[in-house]
N, CA, C and O atoms as CSV, one atom per row, in Angstrom:
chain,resi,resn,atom,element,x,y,z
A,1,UNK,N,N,112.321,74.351,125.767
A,1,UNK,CA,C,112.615,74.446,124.354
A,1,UNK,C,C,111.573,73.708,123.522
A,1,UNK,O,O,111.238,74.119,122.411
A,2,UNK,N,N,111.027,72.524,124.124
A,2,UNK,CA,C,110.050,71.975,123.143
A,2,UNK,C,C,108.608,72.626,123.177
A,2,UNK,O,O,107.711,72.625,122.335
A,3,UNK,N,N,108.674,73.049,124.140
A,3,UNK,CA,C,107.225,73.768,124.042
A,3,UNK,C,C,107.283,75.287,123.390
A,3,UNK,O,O,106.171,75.780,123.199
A,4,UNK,N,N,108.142,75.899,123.112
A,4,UNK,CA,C,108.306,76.800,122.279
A,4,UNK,C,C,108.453,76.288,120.964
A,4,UNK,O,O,108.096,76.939,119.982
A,5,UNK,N,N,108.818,75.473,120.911
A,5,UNK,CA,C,108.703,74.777,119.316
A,5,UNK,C,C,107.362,74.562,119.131
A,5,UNK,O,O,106.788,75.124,118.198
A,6,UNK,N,N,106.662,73.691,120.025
A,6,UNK,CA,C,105.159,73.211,119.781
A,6,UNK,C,C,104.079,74.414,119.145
A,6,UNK,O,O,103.180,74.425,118.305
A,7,UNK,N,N,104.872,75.627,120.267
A,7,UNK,CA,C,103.599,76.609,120.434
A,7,UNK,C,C,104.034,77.811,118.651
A,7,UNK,O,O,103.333,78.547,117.957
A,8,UNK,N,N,105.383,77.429,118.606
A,8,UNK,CA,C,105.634,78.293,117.007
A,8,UNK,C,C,104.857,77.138,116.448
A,8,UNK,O,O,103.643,77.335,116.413
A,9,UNK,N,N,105.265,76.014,116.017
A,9,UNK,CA,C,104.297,75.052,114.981
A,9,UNK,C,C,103.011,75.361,115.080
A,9,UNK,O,O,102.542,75.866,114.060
A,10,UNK,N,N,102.092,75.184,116.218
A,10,UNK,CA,C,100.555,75.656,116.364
A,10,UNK,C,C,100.669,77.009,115.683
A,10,UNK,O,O,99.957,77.049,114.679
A,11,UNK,N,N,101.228,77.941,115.876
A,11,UNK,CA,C,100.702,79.437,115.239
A,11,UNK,C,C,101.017,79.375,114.262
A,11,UNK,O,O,100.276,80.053,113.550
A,12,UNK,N,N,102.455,78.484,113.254
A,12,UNK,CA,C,102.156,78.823,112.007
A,12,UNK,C,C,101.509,77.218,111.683
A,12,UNK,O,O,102.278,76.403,111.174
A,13,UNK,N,N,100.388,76.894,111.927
A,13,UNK,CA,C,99.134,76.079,111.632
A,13,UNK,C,C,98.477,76.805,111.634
A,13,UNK,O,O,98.148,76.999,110.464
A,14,UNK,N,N,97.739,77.755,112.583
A,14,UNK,CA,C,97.047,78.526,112.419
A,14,UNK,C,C,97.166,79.376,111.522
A,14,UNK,O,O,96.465,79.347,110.511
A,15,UNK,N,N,98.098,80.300,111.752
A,15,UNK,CA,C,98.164,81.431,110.193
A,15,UNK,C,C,97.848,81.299,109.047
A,15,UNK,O,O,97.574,82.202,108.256
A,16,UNK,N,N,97.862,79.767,108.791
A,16,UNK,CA,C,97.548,79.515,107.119
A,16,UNK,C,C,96.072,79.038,107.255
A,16,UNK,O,O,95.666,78.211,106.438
A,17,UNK,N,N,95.142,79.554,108.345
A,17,UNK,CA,C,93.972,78.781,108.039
A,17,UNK,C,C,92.763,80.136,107.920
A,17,UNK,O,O,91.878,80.635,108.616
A,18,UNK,N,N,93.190,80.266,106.993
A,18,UNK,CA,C,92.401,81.260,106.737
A,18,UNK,C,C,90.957,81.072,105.891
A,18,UNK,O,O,90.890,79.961,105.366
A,19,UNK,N,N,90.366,81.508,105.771
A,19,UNK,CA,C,88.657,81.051,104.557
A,19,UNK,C,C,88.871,82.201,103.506
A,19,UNK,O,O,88.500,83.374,103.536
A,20,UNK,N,N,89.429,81.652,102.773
A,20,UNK,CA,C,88.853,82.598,101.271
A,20,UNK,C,C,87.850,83.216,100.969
A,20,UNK,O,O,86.852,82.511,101.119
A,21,UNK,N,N,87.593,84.390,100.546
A,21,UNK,CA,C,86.664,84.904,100.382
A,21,UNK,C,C,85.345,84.327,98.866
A,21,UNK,O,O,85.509,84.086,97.670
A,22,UNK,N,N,83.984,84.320,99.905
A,22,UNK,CA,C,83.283,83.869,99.043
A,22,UNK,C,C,83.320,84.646,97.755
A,22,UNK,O,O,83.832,85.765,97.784
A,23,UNK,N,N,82.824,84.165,96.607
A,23,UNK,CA,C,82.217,84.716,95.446
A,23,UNK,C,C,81.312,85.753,96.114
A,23,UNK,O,O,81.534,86.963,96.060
A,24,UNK,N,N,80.629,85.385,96.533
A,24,UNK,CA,C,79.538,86.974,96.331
A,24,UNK,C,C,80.208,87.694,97.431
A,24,UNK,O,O,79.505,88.666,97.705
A,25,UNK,N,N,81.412,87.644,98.297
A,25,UNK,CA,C,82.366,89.078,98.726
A,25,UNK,C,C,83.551,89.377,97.968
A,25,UNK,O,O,84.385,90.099,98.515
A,26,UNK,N,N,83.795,88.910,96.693
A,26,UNK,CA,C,85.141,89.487,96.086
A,26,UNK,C,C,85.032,90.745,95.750
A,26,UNK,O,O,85.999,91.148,95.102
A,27,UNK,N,N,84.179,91.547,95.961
A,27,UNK,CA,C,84.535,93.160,95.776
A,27,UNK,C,C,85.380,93.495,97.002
A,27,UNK,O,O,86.247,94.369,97.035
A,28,UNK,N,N,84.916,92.462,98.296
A,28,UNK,CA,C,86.193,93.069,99.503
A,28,UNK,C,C,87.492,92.969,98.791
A,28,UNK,O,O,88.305,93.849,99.074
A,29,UNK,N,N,87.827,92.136,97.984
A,29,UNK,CA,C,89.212,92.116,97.696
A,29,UNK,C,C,89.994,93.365,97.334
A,29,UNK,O,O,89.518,94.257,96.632
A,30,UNK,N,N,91.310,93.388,97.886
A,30,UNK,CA,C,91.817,94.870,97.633
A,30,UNK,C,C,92.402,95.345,98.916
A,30,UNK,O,O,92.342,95.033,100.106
A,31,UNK,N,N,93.177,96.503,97.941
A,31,UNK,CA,C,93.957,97.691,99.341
A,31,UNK,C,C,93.207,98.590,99.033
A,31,UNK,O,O,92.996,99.130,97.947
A,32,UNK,N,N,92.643,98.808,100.402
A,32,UNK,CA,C,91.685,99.724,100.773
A,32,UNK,C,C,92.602,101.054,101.913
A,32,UNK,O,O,93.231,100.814,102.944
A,33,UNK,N,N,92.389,102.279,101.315
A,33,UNK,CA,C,93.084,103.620,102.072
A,33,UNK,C,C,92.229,104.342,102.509
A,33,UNK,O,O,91.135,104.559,101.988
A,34,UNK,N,N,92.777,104.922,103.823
A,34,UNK,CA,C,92.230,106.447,104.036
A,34,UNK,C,C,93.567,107.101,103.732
A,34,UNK,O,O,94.416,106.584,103.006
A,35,UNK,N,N,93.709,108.416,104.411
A,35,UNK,CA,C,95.214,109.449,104.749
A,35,UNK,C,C,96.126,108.739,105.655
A,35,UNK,O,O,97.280,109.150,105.777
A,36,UNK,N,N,95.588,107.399,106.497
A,36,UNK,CA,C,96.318,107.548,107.624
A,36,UNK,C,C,96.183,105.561,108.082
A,36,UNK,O,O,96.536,104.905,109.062
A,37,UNK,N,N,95.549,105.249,106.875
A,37,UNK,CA,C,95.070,103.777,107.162
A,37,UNK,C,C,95.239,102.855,105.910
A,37,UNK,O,O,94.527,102.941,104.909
A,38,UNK,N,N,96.273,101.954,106.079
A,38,UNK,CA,C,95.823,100.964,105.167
A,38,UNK,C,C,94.910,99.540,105.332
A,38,UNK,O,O,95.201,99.001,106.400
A,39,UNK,N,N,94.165,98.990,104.775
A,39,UNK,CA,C,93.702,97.657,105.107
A,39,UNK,C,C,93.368,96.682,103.618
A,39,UNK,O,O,92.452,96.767,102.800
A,40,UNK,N,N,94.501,95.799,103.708
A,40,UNK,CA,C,94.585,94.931,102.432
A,40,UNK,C,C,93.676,93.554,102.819
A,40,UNK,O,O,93.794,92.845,103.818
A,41,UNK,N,N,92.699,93.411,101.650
A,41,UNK,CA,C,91.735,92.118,102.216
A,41,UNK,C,C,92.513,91.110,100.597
A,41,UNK,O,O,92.368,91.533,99.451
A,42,UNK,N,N,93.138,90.042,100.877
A,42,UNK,CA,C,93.255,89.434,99.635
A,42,UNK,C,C,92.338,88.129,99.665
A,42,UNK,O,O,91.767,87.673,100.655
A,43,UNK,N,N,92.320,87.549,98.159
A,43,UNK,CA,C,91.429,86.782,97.920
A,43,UNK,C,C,91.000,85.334,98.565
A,43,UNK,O,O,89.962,84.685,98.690
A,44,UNK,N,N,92.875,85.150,99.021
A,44,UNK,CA,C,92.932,83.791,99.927
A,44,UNK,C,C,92.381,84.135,101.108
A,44,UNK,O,O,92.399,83.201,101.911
A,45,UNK,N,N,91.775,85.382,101.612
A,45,UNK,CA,C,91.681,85.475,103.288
A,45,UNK,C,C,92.286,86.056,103.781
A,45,UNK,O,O,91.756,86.491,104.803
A,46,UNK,N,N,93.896,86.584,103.526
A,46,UNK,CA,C,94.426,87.181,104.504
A,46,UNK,C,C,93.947,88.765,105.070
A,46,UNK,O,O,93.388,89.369,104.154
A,47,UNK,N,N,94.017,89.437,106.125
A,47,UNK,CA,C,93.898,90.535,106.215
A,47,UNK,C,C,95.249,90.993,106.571
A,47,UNK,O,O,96.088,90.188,106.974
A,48,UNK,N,N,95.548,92.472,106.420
A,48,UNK,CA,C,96.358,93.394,107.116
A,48,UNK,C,C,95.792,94.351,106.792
A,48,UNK,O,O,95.206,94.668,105.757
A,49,UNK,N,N,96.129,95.241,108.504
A,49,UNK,CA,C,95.462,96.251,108.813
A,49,UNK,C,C,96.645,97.214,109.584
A,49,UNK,O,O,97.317,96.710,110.483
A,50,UNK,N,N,96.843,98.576,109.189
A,50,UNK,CA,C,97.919,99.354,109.196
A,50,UNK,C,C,97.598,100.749,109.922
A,50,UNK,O,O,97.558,101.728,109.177
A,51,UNK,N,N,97.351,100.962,111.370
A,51,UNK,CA,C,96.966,102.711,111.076
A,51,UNK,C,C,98.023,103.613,111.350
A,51,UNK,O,O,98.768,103.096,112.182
A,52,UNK,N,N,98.314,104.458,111.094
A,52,UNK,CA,C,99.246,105.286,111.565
A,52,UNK,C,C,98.859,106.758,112.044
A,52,UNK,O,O,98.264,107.588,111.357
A,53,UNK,N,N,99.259,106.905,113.205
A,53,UNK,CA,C,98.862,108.421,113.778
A,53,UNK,C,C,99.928,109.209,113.630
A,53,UNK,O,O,100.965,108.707,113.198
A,54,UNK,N,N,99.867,110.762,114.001
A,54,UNK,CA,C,100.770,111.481,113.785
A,54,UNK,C,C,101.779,111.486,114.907
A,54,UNK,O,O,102.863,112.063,114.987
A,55,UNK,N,N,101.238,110.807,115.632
A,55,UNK,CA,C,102.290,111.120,117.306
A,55,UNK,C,C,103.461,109.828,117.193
A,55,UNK,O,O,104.035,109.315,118.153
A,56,UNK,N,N,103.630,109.477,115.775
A,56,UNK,CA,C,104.239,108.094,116.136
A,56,UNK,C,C,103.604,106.790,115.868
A,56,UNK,O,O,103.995,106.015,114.996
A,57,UNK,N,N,102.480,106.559,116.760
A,57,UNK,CA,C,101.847,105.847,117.179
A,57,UNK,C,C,101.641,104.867,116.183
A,57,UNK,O,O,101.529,105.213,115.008
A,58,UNK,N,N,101.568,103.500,116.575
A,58,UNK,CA,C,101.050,102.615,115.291
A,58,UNK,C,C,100.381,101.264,115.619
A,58,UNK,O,O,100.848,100.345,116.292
A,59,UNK,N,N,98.747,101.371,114.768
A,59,UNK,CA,C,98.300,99.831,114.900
A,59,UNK,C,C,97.832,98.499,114.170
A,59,UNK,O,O,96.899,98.273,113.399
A,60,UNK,N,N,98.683,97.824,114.626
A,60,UNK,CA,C,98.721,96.883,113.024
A,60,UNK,C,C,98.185,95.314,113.381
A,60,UNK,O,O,98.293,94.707,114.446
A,61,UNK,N,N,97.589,94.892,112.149
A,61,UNK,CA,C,97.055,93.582,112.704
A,61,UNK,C,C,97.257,92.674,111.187
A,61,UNK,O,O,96.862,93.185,110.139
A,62,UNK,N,N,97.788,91.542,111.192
A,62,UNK,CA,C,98.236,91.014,109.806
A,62,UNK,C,C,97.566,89.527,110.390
A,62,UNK,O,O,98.163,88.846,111.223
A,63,UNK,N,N,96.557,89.239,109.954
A,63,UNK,CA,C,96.279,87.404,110.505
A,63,UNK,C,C,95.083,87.247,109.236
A,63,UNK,O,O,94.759,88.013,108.328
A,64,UNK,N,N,94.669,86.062,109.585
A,64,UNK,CA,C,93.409,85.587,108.293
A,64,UNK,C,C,91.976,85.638,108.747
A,64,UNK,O,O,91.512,85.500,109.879
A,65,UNK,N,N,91.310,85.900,107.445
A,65,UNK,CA,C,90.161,85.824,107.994
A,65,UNK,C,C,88.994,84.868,108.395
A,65,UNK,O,O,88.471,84.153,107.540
A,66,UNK,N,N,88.677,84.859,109.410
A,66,UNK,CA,C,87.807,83.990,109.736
A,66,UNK,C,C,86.442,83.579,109.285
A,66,UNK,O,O,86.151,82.481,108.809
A,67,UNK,N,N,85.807,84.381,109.447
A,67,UNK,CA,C,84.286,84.888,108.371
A,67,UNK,C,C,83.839,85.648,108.689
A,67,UNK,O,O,84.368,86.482,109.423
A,68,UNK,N,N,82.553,85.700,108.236
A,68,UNK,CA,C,81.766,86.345,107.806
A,68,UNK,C,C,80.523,86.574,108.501
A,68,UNK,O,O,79.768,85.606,108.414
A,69,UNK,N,N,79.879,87.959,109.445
A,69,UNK,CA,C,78.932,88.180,110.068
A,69,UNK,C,C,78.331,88.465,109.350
A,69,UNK,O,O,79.048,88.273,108.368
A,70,UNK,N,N,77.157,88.947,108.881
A,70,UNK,CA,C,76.303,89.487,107.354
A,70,UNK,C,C,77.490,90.201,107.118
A,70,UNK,O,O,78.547,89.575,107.195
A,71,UNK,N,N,77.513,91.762,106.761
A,71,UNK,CA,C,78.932,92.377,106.031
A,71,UNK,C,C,79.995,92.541,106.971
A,71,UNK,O,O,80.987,93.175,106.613
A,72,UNK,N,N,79.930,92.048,108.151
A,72,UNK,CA,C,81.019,92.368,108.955
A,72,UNK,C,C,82.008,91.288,108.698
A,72,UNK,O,O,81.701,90.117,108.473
A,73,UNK,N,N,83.507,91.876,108.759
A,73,UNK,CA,C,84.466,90.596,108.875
A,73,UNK,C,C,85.271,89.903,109.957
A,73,UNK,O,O,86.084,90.611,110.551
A,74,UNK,N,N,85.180,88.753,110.271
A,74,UNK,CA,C,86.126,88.750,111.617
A,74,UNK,C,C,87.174,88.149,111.452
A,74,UNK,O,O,87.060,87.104,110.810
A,75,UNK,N,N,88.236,88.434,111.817
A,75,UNK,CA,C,89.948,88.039,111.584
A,75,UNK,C,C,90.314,87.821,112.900
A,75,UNK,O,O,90.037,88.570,113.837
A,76,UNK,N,N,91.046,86.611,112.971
A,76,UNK,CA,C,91.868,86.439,113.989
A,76,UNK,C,C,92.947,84.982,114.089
A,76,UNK,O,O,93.102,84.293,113.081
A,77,UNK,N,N,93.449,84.726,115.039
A,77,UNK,CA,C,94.100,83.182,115.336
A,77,UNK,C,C,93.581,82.850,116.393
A,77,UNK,O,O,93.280,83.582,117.335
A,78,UNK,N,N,93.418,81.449,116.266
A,78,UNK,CA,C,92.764,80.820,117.394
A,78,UNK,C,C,91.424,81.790,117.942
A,78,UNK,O,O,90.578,82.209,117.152
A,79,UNK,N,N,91.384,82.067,119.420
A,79,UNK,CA,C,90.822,82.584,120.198
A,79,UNK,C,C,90.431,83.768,120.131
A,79,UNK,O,O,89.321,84.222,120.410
A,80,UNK,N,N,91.692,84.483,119.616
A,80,UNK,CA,C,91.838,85.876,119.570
A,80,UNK,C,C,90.924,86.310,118.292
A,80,UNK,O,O,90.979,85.768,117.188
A,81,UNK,N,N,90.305,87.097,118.558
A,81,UNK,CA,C,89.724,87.816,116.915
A,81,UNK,C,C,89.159,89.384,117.303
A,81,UNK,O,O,88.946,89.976,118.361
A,82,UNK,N,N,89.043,89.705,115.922
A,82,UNK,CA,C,88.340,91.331,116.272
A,82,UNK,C,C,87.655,91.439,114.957
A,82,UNK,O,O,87.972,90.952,113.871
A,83,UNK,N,N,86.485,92.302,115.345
A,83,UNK,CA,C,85.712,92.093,114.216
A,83,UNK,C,C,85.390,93.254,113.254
A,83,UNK,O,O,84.307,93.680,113.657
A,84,UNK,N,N,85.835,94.095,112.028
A,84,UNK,CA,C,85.624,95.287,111.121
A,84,UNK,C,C,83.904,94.776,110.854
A,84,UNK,O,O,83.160,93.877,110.460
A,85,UNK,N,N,84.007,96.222,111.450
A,85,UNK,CA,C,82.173,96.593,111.078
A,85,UNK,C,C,81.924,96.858,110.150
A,85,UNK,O,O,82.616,97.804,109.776
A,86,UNK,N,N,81.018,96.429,109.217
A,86,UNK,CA,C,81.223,97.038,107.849
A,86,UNK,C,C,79.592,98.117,107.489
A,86,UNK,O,O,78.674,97.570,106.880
A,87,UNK,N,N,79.477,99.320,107.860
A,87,UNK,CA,C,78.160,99.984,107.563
A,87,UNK,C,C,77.972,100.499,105.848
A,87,UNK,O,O,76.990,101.201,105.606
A,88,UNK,N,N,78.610,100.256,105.071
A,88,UNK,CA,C,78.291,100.228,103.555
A,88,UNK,C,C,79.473,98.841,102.847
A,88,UNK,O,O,80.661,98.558,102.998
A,89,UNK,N,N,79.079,98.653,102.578
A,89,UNK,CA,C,79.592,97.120,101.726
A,89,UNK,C,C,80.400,98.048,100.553
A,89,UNK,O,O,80.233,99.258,100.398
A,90,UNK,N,N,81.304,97.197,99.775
A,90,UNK,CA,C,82.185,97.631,98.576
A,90,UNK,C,C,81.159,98.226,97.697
A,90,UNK,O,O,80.245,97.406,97.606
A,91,UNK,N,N,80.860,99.461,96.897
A,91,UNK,CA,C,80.500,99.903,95.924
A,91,UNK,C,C,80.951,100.825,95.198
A,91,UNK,O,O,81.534,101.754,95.757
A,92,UNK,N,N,80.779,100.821,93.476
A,92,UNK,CA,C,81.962,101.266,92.672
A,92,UNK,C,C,81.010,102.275,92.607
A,92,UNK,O,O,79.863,101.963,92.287
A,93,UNK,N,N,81.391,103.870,92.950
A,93,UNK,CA,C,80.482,105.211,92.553
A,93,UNK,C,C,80.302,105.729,90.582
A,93,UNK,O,O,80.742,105.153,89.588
A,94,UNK,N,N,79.738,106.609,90.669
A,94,UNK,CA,C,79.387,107.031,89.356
A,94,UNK,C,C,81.259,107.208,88.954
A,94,UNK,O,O,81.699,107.165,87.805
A,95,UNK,N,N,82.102,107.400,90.193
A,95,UNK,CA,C,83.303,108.083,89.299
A,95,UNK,C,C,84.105,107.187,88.713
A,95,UNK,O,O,85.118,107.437,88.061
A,96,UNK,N,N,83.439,105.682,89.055
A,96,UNK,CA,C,84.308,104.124,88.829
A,96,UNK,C,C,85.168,103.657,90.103
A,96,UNK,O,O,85.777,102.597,90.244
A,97,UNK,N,N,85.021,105.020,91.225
A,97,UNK,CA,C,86.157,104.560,91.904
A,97,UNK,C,C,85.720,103.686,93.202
A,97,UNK,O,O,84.549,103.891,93.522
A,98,UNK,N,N,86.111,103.162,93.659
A,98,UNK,CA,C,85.493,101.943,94.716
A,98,UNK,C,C,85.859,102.262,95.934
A,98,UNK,O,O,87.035,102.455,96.240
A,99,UNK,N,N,84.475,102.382,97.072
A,99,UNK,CA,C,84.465,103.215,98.243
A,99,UNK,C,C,83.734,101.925,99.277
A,99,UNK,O,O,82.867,101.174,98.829
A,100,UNK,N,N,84.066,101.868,100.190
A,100,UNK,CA,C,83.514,100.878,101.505
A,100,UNK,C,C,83.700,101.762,102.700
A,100,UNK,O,O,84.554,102.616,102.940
A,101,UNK,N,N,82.818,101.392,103.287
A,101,UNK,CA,C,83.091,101.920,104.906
A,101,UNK,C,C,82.982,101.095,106.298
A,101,UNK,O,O,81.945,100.788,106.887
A,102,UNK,N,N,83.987,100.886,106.576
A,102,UNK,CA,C,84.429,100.357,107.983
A,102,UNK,C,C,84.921,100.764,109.087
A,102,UNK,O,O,85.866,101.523,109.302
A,103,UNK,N,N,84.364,100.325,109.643
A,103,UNK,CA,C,84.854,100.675,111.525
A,103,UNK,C,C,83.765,102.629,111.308
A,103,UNK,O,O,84.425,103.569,111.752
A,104,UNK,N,N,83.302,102.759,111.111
A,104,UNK,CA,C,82.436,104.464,110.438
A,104,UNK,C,C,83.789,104.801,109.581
A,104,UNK,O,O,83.640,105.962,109.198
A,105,UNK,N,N,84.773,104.408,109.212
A,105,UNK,CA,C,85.759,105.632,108.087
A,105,UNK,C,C,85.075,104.747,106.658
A,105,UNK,O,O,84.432,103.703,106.547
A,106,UNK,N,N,85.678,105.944,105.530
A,106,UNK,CA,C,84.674,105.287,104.049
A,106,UNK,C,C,86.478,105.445,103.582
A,106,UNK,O,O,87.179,106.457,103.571
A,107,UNK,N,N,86.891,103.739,103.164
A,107,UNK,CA,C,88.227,103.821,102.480
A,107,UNK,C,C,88.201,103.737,101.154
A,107,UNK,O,O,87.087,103.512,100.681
A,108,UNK,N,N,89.173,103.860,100.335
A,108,UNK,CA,C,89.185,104.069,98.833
A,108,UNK,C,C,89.882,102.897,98.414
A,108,UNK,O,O,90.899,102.598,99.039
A,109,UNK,N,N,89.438,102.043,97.278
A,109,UNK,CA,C,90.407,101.133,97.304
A,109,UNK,C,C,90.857,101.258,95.655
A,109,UNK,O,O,90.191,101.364,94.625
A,110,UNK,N,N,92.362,101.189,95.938
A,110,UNK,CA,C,93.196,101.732,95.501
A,110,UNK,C,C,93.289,100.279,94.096
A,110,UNK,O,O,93.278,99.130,94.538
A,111,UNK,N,N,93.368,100.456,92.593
A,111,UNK,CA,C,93.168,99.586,91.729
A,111,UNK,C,C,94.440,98.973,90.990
A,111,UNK,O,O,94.294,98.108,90.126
């Protein structure tokens, strides 16, 4: 029993240690969509990441972010992490509307 206590206290220590996003990445900030994907980056750090397939299927990842590879982001607790590739950084198109692309999908983020 005490070491299940210990090991909940350590994870929610961890969960809240997230790095805020610098000034020059607050365009990541935001819920970002495809048809079938959500991924919310907020300003304190947190990520969640949502996909949903048609068979059911579902993969989700809600923890903070760690930092920052040049545009890539890495999120995780403790040990564990995974890292969103980022091959175009946040940019607002001629239509105003704001497009990034990660993991190769280009999401829309929703205002």
């Amino acid at each position: 029993m005490t070491r299940t206590l210990l090991l909940l206290l350590l994870l929610l220590a961890l969960a809240g240690c997230s790095t805020p996003l610098p000034a020059e990445r607050a365009d990541y900030a935001g819920l970002w969509r495809t048809a079938d994907t959500r991924l919310l980056i907020t300003p304190q750090g947190r990520v969640e990441f949502v996909q949903s397939r048609g068979n059911g299927f579902q993969k989700s990842l809600k923890a903070p972010l760690k930092r920052f590879d040049g545009d890539n982001f890495v999120v995780g607790l403790g040990p564990i992490s995974t890292t969103f590739v980022v091959s175009r950084r946040p940019q607002r198109g001629t239509d105003g509307r704001w497009t990034m692309t990660v993991d190769g999908v280009e999401y829309a983020r929703e205002d």
